[in-house]
C-alpha positions in Angstrom: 106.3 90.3 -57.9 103.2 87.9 -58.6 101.6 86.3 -55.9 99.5 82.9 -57.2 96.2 83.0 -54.3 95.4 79.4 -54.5 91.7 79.1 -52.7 88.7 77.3 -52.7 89.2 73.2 -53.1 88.1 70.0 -52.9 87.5 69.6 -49.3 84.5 70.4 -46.9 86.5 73.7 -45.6 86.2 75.2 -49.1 84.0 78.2 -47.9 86.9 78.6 -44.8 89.0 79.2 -47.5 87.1 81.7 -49.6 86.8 83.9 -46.5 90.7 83.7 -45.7 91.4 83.8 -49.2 89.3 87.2 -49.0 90.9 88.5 -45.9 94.4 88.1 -47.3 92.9 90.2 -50.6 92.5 93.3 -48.3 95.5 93.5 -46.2 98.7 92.4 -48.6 100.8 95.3 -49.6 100.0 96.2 -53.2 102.9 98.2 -53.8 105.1 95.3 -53.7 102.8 92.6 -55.3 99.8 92.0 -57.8 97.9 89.0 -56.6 96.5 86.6 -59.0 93.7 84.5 -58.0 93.5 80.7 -58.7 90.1 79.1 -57.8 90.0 75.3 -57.6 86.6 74.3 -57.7 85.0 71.6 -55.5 84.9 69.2 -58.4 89.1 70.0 -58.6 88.9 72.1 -61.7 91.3 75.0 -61.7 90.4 78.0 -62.8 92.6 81.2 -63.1 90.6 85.1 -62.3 92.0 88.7 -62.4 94.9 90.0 -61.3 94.4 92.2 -58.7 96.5 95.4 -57.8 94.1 96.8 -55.0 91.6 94.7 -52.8 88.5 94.0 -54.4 85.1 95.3 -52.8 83.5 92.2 -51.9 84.2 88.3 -51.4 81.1 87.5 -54.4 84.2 88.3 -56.7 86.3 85.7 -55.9 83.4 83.0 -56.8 85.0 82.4 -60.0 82.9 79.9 -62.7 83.5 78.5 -66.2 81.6 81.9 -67.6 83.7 84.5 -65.6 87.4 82.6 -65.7 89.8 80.8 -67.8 90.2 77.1 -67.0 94.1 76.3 -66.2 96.0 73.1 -66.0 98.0 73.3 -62.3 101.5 73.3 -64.1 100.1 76.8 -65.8 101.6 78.2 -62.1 105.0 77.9 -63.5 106.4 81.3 -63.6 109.5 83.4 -62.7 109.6 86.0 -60.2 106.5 84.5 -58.2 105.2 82.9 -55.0 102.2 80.7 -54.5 99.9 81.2 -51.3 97.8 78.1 -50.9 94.8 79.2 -48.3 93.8 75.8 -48.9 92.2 73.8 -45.5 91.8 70.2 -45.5 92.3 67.5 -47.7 94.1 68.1 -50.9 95.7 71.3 -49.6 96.6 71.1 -46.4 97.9 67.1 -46.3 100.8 67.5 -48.6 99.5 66.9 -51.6 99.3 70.0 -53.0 103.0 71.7 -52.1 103.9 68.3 -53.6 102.7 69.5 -56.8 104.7 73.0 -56.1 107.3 71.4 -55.0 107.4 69.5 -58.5 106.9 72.8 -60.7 110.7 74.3 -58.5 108.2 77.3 -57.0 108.3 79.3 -53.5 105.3 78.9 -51.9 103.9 79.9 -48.6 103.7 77.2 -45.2 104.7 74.2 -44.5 106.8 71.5 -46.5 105.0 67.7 -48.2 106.2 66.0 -44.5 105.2 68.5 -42.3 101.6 69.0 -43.9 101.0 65.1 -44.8 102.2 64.2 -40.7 100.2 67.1 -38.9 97.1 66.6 -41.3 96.9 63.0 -40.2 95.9 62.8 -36.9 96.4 59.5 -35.9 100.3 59.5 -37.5 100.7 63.5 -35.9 99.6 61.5 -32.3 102.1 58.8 -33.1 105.1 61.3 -33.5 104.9 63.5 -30.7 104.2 60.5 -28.5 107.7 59.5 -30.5 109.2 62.9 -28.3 107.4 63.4 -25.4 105.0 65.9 -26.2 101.5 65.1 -24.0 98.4 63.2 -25.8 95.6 62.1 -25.0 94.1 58.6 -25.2 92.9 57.4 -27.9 92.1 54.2 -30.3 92.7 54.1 -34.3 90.4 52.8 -36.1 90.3 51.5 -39.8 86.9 51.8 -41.7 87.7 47.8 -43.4 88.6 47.1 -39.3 85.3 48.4 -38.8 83.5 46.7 -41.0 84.5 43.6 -40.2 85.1 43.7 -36.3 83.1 46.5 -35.4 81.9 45.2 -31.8 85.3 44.2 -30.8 86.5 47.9 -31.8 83.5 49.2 -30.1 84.9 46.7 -26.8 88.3 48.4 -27.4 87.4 51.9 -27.1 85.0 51.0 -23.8 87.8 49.4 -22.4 91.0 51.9 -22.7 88.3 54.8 -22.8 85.3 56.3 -21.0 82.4 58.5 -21.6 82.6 61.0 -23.4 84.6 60.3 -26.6 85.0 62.9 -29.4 85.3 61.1 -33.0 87.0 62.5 -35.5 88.5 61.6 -39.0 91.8 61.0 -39.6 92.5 63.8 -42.4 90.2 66.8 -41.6 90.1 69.9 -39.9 87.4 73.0 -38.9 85.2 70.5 -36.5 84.4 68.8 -40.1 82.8 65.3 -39.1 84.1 65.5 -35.7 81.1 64.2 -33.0 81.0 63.9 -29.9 79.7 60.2 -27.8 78.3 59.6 -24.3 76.6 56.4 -25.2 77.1 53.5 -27.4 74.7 54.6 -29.4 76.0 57.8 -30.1 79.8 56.4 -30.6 78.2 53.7 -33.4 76.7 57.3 -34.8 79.8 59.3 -34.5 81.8 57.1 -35.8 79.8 55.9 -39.0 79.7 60.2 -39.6 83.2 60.5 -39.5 83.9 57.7 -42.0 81.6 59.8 -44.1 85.0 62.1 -44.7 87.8 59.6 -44.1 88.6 55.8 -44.5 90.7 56.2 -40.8 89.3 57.3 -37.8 90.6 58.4 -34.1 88.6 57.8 -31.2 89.5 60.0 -28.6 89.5 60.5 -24.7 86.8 63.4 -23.9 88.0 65.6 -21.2 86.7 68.9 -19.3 89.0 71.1 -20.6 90.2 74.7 -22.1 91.0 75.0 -25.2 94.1 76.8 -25.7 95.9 77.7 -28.9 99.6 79.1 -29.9 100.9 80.6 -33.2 104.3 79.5 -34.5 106.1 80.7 -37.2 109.3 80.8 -38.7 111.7 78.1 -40.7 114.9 77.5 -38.4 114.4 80.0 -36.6 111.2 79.9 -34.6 109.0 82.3 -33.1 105.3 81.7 -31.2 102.9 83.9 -29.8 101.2 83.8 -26.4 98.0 81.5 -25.7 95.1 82.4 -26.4 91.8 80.9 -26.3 88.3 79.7 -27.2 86.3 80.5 -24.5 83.0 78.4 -24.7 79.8 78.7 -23.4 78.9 75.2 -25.1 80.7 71.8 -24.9 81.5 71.7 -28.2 82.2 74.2 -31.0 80.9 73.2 -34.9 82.4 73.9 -38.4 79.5 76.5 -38.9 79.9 78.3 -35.3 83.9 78.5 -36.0 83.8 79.8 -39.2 80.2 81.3 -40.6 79.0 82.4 -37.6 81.1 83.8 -35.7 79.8 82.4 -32.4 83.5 81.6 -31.2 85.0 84.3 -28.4 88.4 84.4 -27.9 90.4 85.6 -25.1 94.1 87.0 -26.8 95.9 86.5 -24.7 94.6 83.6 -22.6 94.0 84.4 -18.8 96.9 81.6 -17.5 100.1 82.3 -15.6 103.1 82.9 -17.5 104.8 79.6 -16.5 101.8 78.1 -18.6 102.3 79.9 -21.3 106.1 79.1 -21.5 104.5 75.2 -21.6 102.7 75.5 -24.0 104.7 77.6 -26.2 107.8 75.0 -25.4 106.0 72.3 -26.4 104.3 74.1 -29.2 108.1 74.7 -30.9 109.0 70.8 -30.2 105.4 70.0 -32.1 106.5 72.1 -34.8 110.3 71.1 -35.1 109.3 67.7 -35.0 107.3 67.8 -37.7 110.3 70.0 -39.8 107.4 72.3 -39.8 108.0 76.0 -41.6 106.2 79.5 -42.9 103.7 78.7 -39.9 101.3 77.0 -38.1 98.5 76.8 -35.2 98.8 74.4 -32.1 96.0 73.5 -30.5 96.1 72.4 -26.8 93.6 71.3 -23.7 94.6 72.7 -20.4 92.7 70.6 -17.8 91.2 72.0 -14.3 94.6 70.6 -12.4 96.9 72.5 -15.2 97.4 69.0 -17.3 98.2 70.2 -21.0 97.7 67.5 -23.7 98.4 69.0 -27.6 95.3 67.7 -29.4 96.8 68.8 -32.9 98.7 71.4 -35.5 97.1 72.8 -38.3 99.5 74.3 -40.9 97.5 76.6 -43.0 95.2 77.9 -39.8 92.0 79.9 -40.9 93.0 83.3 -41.9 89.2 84.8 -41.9 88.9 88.1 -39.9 88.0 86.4 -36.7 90.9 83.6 -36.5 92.8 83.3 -34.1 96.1 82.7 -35.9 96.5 86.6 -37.1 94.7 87.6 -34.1 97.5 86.1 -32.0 100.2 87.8 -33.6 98.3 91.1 -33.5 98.5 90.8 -30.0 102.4 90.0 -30.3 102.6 93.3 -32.2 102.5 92.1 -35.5 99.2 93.5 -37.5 97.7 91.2 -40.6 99.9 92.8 -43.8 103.0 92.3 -41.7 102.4 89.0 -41.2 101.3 88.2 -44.8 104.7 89.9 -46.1 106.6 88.0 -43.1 105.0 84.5 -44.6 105.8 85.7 -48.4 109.9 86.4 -47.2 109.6 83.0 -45.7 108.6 81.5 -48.5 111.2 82.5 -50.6 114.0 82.6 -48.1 113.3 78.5 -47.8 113.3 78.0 -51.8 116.5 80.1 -51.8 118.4 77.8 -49.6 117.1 74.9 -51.6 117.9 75.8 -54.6 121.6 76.6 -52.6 121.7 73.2 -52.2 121.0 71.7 -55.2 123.0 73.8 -57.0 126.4 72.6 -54.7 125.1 68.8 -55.2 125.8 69.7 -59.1 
């Protein structure tokens, strides 16, 4: 069987996917699958590289250019006996957009369904939902960047008012730390909040709190699984893109040092999160855990870094299931979903 590695991408997490996309190269089992590598640039061109039947040496090769790859249109994935694996992050791969597309061309493909990605992408509509259920949030103010524009000091008003000092600001549709700043003055909210419309048109305002960070795996379609916490432990207030991801600055504790009727809270609410959003394949939920044991979700990401310091694989290592397992458990997924919908639509006929 094929397996299309969609990678790269038109959002600021492009290099995030490279190294995932890299990582997934070394550890899927080539004796059930050749891997074909699809590139989308940064400017969205689409660009189709070897197949590959054994990991290749180093992450340069999967740089693909013009000179070294053959252009592709995106309905060139259609094929038979194939699944797509989109280690996209971010906009335009992570929002729905693109498993539109698949969806469109009738292929299997790995994560989460057009809803489920557009909702948890969006964090202003993914705070609205599990509000909708229950599930803990923290405060926070929505703000439009034409609202903005034209009534920026009564926004500014709003946010003083229903919130205090700190405040992290982050765009609506982005992920990795990307544009997210964090505010302890005026000053620096007018600054974090022009930055983040640097990346989005929407952008949440959001209660800053002393807090852990905790995170939980999930995966499954119906039937659901998650991990055990674990967590970033931080020696600084606040974590960038390039200390998450190209650094490697980030320690994690697997699993998280928390008594077990925390962890069945977080893992409860981590399976209503991803039920409500009719989430599938898999996802990450990422949680605060305050001094006095408050836990507020602060938001799902359903195509998780996959680089070889996440903590998505690193979670279910910990669970007992090592990287290839995972990837061939995500693969089955995949297919096991198209099956039934294709069950379906052939008893609608």
């Amino acid at each position: 069987m094929k397996i299309f590695l969609v990678y790269g991408g038109k959002s600021a997490e492009h290099d995030v996917s490279i190294l995932s996309a890299f990582s997934i190269l070394q550890a899927i089992y080539y004796n059930y699958y050749s891997v074909q590598l699809v590139y989308i640039t940064k400017e969205g061109n689409w660009l189709k590289g070897p197949v590959y039947h054994e990991a290749p040496l180093n992450k340069e090769s999967l740089h693909l250019t013009i000179a070294n790859a053959q252009p592709i249109l995106p309905s060139d994935l259609k094929e038979g006996n194939a699944v797509i694996f989109p280690v996209l992050h971010g906009p335009n791969g992570e929002d729905g957009t693109i498993q539109g597309l698949f969806e469109v061309l009738n292929m299997p493909y790995v994560g989460a369904g057009v809803l489920a990605s557009a909702c948890a992408m969006d964090k202003i509509i993914g705070k609205q939902l599990f509000q909708q259920v229950g599930i803990p949030q923290l405060p926070y103010v929505a703000v439009t960047k034409t609202g903005y524009k034209d009534h920026q000091e009564d926004i500014l008003l709003e946010c003083e008012g229903s919130l205090i000092y700190p405040m992290f600001v982050k765009p609506a549709n982005m992920g990795s730390s990307v544009g997210i700043n964090k505010a302890e003055s005026r000053e620096e909210l007018v600054q974090a909040i022009d930055e983040a419309f640097r990346f989005d048109r929407r952008v949440i305002v959001e209660q800053g709190i002393e807090a852990r960070e905790l995170e939980v795996a999930v995966l499954g379609n119906d039937e659901i699984r998650t991990t055990l916490a674990g967590e970033i432990v931080k020696d600084v207030a606040f974590y960038t893109y390039e200390s998450k991801y190209l650094d490697n600055k980030v320690e994690l504790q697997i699993p998280a040092d928390i008594s077990a009727e925390l962890q069945e809270t977080l893992q409860y609410y981590a399976k209503k999160a991803y039920q409500t959003l009719d989430g599938s394949g898999l996802s990450r939920c990422d949680f605060f855990l305050t001094a006095n044991n408050e836990v507020f979700l602060n938001e799902v990401n359903t195509m998780p870094g996959f680089t070889p310091f996440s903590m998505y694989p690193l979670l279910w290592k910990n669970m007992g299931l090592n990287y290839g397992d995972l990837l061939e458990e995500l693969i089955q997924l995949a297919k096991l979903r198209f099956e039934k919908k294709q069950q379906i639509e052939v008893e609608q006929l």
